[in-house]
C-alpha positions as CSV (number, residue, x, y, z in Angstrom):
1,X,-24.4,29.9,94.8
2,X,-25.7,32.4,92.8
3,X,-23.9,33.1,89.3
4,X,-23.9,37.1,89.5
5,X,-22.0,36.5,92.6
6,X,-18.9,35.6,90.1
7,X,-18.8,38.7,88.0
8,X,-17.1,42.3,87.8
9,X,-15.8,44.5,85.7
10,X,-12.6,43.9,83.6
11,X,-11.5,47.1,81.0
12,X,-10.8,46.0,77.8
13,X,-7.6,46.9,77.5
14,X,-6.4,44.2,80.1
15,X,-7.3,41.4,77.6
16,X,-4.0,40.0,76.5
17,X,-3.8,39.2,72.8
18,X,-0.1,37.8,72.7
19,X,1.7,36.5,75.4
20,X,5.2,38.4,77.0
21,X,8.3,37.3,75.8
22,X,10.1,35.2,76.9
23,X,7.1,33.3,79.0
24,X,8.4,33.5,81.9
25,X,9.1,37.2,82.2
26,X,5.1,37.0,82.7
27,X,3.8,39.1,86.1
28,X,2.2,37.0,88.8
29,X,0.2,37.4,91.5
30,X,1.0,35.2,95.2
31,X,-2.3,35.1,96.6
32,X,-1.8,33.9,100.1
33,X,-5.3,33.6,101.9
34,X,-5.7,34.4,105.8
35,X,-7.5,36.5,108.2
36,X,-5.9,39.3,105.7
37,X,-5.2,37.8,102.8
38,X,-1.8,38.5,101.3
39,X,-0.8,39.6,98.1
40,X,3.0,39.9,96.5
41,X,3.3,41.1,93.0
42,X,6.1,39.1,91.5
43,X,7.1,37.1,88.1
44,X,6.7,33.8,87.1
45,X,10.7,33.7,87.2
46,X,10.4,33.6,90.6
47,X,8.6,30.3,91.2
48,X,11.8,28.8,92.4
49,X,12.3,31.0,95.2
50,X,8.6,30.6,96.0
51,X,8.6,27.0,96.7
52,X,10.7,24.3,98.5
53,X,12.9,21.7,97.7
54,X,10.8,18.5,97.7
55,X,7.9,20.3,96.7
56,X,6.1,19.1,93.4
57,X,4.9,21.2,90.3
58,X,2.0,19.0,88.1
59,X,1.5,20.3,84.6
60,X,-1.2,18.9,81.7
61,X,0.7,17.9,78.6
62,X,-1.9,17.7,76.0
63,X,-1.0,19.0,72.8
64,X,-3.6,21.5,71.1
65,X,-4.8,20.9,67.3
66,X,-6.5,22.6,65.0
67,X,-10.0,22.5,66.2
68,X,-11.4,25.2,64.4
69,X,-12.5,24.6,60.7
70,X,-14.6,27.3,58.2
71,X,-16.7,26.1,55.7
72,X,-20.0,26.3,53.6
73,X,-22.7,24.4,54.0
74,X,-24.7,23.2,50.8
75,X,-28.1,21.9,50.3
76,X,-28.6,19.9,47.0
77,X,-31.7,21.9,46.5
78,X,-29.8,25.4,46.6
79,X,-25.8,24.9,45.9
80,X,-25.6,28.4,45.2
81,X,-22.8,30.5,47.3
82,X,-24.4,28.2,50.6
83,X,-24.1,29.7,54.3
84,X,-21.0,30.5,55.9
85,X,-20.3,28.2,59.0
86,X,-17.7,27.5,61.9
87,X,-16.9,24.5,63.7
88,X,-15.0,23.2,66.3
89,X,-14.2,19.4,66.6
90,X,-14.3,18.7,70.5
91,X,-14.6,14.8,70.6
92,X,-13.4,12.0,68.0
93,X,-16.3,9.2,67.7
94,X,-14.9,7.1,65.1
95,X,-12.2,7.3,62.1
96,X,-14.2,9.5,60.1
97,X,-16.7,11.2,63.0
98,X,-16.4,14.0,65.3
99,X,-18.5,15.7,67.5
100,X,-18.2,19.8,66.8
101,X,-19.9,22.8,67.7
102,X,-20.7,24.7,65.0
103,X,-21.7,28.5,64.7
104,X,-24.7,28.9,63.7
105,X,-25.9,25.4,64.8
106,X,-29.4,27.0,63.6
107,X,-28.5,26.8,60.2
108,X,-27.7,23.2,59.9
109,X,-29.8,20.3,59.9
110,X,-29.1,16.3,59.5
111,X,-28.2,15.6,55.6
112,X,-26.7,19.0,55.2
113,X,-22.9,18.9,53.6
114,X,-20.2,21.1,54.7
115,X,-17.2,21.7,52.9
116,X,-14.6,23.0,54.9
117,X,-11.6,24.7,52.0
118,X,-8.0,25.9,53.3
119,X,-7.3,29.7,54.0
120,X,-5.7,30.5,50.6
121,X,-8.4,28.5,48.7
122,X,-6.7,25.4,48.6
123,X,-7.8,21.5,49.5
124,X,-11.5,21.3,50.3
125,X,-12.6,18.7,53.1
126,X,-16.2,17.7,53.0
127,X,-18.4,16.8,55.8
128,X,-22.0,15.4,56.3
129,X,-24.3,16.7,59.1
130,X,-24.9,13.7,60.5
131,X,-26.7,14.4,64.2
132,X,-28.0,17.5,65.7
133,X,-27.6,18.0,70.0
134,X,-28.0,21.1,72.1
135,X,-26.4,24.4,72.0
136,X,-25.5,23.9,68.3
137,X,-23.8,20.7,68.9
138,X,-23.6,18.8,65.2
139,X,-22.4,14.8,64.8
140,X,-19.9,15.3,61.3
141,X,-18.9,12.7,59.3
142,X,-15.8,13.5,56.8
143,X,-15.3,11.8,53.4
144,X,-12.1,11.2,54.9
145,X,-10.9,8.6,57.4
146,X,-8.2,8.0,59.8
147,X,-4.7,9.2,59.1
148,X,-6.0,10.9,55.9
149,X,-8.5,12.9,57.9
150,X,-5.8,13.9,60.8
151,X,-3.9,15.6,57.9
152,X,-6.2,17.7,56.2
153,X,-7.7,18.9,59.5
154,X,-3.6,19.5,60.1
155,X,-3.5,21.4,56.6
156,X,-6.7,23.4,56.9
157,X,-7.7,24.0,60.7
158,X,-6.9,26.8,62.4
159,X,-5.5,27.4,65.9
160,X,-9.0,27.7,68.1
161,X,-7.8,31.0,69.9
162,X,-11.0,32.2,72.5
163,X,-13.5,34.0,71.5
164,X,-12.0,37.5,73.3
165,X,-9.0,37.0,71.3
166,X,-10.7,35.7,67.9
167,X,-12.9,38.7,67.6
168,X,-10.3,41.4,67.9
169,X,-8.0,39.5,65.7
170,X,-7.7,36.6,63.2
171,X,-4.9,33.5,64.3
172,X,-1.3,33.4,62.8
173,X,1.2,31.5,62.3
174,X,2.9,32.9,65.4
175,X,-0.5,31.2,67.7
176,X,0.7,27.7,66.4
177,X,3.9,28.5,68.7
178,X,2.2,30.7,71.2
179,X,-1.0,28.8,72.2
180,X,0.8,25.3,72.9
181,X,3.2,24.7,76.3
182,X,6.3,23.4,76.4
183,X,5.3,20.5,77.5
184,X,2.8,19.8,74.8
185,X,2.9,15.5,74.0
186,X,-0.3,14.2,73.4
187,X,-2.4,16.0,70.9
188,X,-6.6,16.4,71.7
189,X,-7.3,19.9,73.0
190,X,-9.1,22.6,71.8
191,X,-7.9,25.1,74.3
192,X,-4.2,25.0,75.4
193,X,-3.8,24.5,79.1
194,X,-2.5,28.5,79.5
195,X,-0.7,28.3,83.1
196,X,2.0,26.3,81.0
197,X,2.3,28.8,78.6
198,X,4.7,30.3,81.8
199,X,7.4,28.1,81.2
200,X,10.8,27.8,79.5
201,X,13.3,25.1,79.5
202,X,15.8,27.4,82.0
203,X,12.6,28.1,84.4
204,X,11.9,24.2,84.5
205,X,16.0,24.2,85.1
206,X,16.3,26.1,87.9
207,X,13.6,24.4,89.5
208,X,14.8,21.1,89.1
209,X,18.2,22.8,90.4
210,X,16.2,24.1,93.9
211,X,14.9,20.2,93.8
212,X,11.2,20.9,93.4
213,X,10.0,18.0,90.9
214,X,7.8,18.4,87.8
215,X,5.4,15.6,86.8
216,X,2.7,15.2,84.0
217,X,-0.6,14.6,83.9
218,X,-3.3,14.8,80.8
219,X,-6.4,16.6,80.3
220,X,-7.7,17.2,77.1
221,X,-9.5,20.3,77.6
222,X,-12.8,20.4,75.4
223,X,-15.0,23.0,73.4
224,X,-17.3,23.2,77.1
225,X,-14.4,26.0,78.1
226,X,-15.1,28.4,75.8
227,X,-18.9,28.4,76.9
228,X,-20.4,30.4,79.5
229,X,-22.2,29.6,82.5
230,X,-26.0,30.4,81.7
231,X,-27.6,28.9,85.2
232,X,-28.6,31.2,87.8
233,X,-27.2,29.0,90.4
234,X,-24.0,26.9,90.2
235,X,-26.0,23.9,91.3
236,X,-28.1,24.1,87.6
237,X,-25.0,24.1,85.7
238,X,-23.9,20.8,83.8
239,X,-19.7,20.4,83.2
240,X,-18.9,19.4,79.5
241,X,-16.7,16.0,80.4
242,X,-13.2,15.7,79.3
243,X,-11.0,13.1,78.7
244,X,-7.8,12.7,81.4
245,X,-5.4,10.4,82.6
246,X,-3.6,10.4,85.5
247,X,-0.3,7.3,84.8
248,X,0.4,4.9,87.9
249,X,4.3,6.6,87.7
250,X,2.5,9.8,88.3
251,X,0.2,8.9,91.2
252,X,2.7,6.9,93.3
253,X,5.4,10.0,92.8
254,X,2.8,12.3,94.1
255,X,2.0,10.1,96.9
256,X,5.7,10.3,97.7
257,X,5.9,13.7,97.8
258,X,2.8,14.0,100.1
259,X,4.1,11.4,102.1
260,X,7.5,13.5,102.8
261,X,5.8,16.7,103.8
262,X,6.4,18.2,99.8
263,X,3.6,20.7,98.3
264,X,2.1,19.7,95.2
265,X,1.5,23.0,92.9
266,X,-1.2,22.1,90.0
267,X,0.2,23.9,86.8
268,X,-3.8,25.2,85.7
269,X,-7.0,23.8,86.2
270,X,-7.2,21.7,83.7
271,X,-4.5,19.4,86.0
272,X,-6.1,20.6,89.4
273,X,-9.6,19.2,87.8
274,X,-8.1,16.1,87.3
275,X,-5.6,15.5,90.1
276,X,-8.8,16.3,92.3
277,X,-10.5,13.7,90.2
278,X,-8.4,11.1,90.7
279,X,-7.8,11.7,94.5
280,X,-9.9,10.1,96.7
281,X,-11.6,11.0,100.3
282,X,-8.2,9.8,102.5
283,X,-6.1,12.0,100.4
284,X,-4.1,9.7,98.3
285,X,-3.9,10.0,94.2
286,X,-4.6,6.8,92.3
287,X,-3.8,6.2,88.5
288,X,-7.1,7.1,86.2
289,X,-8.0,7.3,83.1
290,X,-11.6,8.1,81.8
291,X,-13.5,11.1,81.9
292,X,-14.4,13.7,84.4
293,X,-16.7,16.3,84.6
294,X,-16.3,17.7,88.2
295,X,-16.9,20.9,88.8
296,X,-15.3,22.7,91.8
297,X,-17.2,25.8,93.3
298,X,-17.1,27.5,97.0
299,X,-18.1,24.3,99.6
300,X,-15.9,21.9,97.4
301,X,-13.2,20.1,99.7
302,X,-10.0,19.9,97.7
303,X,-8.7,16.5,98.3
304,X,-5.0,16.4,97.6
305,X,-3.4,19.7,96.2
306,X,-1.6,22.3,98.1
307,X,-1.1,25.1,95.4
308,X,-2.2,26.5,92.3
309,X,-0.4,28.4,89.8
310,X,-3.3,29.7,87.0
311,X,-3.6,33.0,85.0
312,X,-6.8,35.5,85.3
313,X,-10.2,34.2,84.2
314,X,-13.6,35.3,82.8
315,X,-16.0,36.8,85.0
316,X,-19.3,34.1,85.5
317,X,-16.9,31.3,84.2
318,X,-16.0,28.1,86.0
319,X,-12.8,28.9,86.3
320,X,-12.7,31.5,88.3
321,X,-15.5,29.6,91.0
322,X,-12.6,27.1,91.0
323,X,-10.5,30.1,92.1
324,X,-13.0,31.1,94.6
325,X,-13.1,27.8,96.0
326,X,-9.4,27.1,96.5
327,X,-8.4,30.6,98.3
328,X,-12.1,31.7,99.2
329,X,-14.7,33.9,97.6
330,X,-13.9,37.0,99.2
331,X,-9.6,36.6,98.7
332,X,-10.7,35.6,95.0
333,X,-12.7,39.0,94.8
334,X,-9.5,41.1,96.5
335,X,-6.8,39.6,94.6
336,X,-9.1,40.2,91.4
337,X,-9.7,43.9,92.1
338,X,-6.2,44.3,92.9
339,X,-4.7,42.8,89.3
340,X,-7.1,44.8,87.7
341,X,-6.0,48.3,89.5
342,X,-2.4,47.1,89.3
343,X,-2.5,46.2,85.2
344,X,-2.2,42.7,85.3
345,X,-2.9,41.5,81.7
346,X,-5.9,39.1,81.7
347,X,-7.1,35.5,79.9
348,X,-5.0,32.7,77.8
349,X,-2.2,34.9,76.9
350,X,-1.7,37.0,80.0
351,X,-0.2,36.7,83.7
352,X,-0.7,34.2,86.2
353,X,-1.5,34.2,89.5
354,X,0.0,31.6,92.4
355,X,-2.5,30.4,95.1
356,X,-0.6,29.1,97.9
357,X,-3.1,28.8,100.8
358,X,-2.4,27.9,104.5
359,X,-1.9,24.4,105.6
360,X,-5.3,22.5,105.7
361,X,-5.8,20.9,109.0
């Protein structure tokens, strides 16, 4: 399908750029697809009331980290004040290596040294350009190793808010609260999984009390979110893989619930990604672990999931053709229009939207 096909108009003053408090006092959307499509404005609160008992709710508990580091980059033949540069770690390679991307990648060559410093001056962290790739794509490797290394990225990264938020505002101590989910474990993302950002202990409460289940799943969601479709057509576009896994506990509770006549609800699409990945053609969910780089658009046959709770997305992104694909291009275009009319508050820190489409035959 054609890209354009994905885009429209958002004002900038729906961009969220902190969340509602508490989380789950968050508007959302119940998209309910048909021959006319259905849409309820509601709260996140009301989840329980919007599924059934021995229904199932699947959220990604990966744990963001510090992603983003500034430094300078110096050249032995002019130390000088160097060039200002930004990178953001997306995939360990070794103790002392990671894969960033850095801004500008055109200013950095193989041999160059970065030294990434703290915000108020502080500990300085050097790296060595080690590799160059596409789309600024830079292989570093840090003077420190291991445990060592883990720390001072701890001590000098910064939260890796998006772009839309980033360039109207600089991260705070507040984000290290605000952009991880409650059901943050296992530490590897760049971008928090944002359709958790919904929930509080008493939401997960009275859902457990209506008996609708909550299980986990990991997806470690990389830098490749952040960056936008540039293909004409969706067929020319290449998915950035990420790391996932999928536990044997998991897979054969899912099952169950399938096998009982229960819903299962993907918390995001990072976990409908990877719940879709790990599903095979007969409909049954196996354990996994590896990575995955499936992209979902209009045409794709969703293989296990019943419902989708995820927030607003970026026009031309992959996230919202996943959208498109699940409820329908045209239903995706309505319920869109109508949040925007209706001042829904868009991206990683606004409202969420739950896709409950009919029964598939």
């Amino acid at each position: 399908m054609r890209v354009d096909l994905f885009d429209f108009d958002l004002p900038p003053e729906r961009i969220a750029l902190r969340p509602v408090s508490p989380r789950d006092a968050a508007r959302m959307l119940v998209v309910r697809p048909g021959s006319v499509p259905e849409l309820t404005d509601a709260q996140v609160r009301d989840l329980p009331e919007l599924l059934a008992p021995g229904d199932a709710l699947v959220v990604n508990d990966t744990r963001v980290f510090p992603a983003r580091l500034d430094g300078i980059r110096r050249r032995s033949s002019s130390q000088g004040e160097g060039v200002k540069v930004e990178a953001m770690l997306h995939k360990r390679l070794g103790p002392d290596a990671w894969l960033a991307l850095a801004r500008p990648g055109k200013r950095l060559a193989p041999g160059d040294t970065i030294e990434f410093a703290s915000p108020n001056g502080g500990a300085v962290l050097a790296a060595r350009v080690e590799g160059k790739g596409e789309g600024g794509e830079v292989t570093l490797r840090f003077a420190a190793a291991g445990p060592a290394l883990d720390s001072a990225i701890a001590a000098i990264g910064h939260i890796p808010l998006p772009p839309y938020i980033a360039a109207k505002r600089a991260d705070d101590a507040q984000d290290r609260a605000d952009y991880q989910t409650m059901f943050a474990a296992h530490e590897g993302s760049v971008a928090a999984p944002t359709a958790g950002l919904h929930f509080t202990p008493e939401l997960i409460a009275r859902l457990a009390a209506r008996g609708v289940e909550t299980h986990r799943v990991t997806l470690h969601v990389g830098a490749g979110t952040f960056l936008p479709v540039k293909a004409d057509d969706t067929q020319d576009h290449r998915m950035h893989a990420e790391w996932g896994e999928v536990s044997p506990e998991a897979a054969a509770s899912l099952n169950a619930v399938k096998a009982r006549g229960g819903k299962v609800v993907t918390v995001g699409t990072t976990a409908t990604r990877l719940i879709e990945s790990a599903a095979s053609g007969d409909g049954r969910l196996s354990a996994w672990r590896g990575e995955t780089d499936i992209f979902i658009t209009p045409g794709t046959r969703f293989r296990f999931i019943d419902g989708m709770l995820t927030n607003f997305h970026l026009p031309r992104s992959t996230l919202v053709m996943l959208v498109a694909a699940f409820v329908g291009h045209d239903t995706q275009k309505g319920a869109y229009a109508h949040a925007i009319a209706s001042g829904y508050r868009f991206y990683s820190y606004g409202d969420a939207c739950l896709l409950l489409p009919q029964a598939r035959p």
